[in-house]
N, C-alpha and C positions, 0 to 999 in steps of 0.2 A: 475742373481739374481732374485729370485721370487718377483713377486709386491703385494704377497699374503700373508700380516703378519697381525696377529691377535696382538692387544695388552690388555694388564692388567692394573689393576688399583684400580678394585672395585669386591667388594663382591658379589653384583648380577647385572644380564646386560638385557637390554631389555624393563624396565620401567625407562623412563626419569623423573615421576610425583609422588613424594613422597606426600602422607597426612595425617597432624596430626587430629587423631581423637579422641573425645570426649569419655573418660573412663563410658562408660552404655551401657546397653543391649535394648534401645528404636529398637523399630520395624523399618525397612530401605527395600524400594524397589527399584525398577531400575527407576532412574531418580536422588534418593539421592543419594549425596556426598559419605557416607561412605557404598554405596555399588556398589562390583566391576565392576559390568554387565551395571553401567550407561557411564562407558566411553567406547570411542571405541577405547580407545590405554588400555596397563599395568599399573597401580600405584602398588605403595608397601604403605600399610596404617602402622600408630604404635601410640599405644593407650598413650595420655599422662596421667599419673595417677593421679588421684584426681578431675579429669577436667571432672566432669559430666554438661549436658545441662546447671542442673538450677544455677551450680556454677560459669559457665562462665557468662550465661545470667541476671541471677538475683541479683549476687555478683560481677559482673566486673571482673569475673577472678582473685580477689584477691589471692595475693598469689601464682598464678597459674606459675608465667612467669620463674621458674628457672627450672621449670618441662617441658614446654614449648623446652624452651632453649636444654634440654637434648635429650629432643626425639627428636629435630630437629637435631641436632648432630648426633641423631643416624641413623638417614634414608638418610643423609650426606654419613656417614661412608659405608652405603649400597648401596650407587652409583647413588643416584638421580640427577638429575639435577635442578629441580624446588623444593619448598614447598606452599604446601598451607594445607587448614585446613576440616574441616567441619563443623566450624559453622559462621558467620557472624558478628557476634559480636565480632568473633577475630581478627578483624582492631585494637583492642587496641594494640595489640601484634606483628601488621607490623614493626615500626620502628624497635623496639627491635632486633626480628628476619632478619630482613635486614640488621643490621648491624652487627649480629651474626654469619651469617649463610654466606659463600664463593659460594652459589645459589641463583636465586632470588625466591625470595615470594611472593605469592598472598593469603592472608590471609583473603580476603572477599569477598562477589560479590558486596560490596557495592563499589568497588573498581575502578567499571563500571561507576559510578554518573558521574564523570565529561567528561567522553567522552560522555558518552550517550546523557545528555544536550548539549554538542556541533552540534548535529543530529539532533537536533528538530528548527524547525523554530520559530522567532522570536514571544518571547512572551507564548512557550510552555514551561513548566519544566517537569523533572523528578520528579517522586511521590517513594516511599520506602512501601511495605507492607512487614513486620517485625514479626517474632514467638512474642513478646513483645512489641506496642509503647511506653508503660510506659518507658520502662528501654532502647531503644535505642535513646539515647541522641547526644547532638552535642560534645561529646570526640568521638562517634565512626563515626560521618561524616568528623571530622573534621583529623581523624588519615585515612580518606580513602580520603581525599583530594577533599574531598563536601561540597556545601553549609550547613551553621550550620543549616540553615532556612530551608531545605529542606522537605517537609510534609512528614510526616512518619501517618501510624498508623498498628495495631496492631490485630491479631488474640486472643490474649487473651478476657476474658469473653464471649465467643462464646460456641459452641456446644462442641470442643473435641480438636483442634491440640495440642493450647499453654499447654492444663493441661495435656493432655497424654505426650507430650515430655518433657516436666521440670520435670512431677512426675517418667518418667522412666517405664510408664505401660506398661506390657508383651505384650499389643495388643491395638490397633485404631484403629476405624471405617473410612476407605478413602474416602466412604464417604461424612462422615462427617466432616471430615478435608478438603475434596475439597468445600462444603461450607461456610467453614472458610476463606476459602481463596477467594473465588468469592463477598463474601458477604464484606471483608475487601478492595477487590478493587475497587467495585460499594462505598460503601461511602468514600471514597479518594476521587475518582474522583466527586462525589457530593458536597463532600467540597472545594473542588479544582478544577474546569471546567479547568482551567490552564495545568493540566497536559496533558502532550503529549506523556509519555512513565513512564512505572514502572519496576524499577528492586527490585526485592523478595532478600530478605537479608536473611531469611533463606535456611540452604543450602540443606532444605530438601523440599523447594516450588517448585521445579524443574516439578515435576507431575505432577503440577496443572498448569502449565503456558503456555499449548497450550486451556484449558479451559480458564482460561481467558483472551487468547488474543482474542479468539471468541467471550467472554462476552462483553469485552469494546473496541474493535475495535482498539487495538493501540499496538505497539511493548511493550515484555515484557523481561526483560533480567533478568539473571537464574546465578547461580554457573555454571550449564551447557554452557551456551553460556559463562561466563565466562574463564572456566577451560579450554574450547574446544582452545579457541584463546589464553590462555596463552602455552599451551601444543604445539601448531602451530608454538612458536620460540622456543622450548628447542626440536623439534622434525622438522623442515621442509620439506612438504614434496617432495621427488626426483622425479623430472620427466626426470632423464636421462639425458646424456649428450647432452647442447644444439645443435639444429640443426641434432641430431641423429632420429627421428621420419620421416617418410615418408610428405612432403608437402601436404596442404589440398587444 
């Protein structure tokens, strides 16, 4: 009898990493979430409808969570193994979808806080630079299982990221959005000497986060380093049967 049987199950094969993405046509390069080329395995993305940037970001996703629910279903029904999102402020939506969904989810990078502070030596915290500090509050640290107190602050009133992404503008200056995001990390940590590590809650700060770990000298954790290591147990990787490799 052959040891060589294929099995069935699912509608598409190959990508273990489903993500729900944001209903707009905001500009995305390789490093954001909802574009393909920033991972180095397969996702299958699927647009939840109604769910633009600034309705997640600026309205708590009101509203949003039975759409939420649907799409997750549906990238479910397509063979994923994982979910996660593309934007960060959708930790409000983890419970919900964890309990929903027969896969696990990672719905933020803010999702990182409390491992992250485990890594830093005594008396060091984690810092948050966030597309919004206005509007990321202690519901969305406290749904990703972080301190409420955790300093957060925010790329809006700057040069370009927060208005081009909330408003859905056909184009952004990079830029200028990378000193949004340099200049949002220098004063964190000027307000905060305390910090010892920043994870970026937008999940399109991915770009900018080897600039600023050179600007402030300290690890900086991404969607990217996120997604990589959740992707790491729905996919591990085979090094062959053990003890099959030539001895070194």
């Amino acid at each position: 009898m052959s040891d060589r049987i294929a099995y069935g199950g699912k509608m598409l094969y190959g990508a273990r990493l489903g993500i729900l993405a944001t209903d707009n046509l905001i500009p995305s390069m390789p490093g954001c979430a909802r574009h393909a080329r920033t991972w180095p395995f397969p996702v299958i993305y699927e647009i939840v409808p109604g769910a633009s940037a600034k309705r997640v970001v600026l309205d708590g996703g009101e509203g949003l969570l039975d759409a939420v629910l649907k799409s997750a279903d549906v990238l479910v029904a397509k063979g994923v193994d994982g979910i996660a999102t593309t934007g960060g402020f959708c930790s409000l939506f983890q419970e919900e979808l964890a309990a929903h969904c027969n896969v696990p989810v990672a719905t933020s990078s803010l999702m990182q806080i409390p491992l992250v502070q485990q890594l830093l030596p005594p008396g060091k915290r984690v810092g948050v630079v966030t597309i919004h500090g206005a509007k990321l509050d202690a519901r969305h640290l406290v749904a990703s299982k972080a301190p409420p107190d955790t300093p957060v602050i925010g790329t809006e009133g700057r040069r370009e990221f927060t208005r081009a992404l909330l408003n859905a503008e056909p184009s952004m200056d990079v830029a200028k959005c990378e000193l949004d995001v340099l200049d949002a990390g220098q004063e964190l940590v000027a307000k905060h000497p305390e910090i010892g590590a920043i994870v970026l809650e937008c999940h399109d700060f991915a770009p900018y986060a080897a600039a600023l770990r050179q600007k402030l000298g300290m690890p900086i954790y991404s969607v990217y380093s996120f997604l990589t290591w959740f992707h790491a147990g729905l996919e591990p990787r085979d090094f062959g049967p053990p003890g099959s490799a030539d001895p070194v």
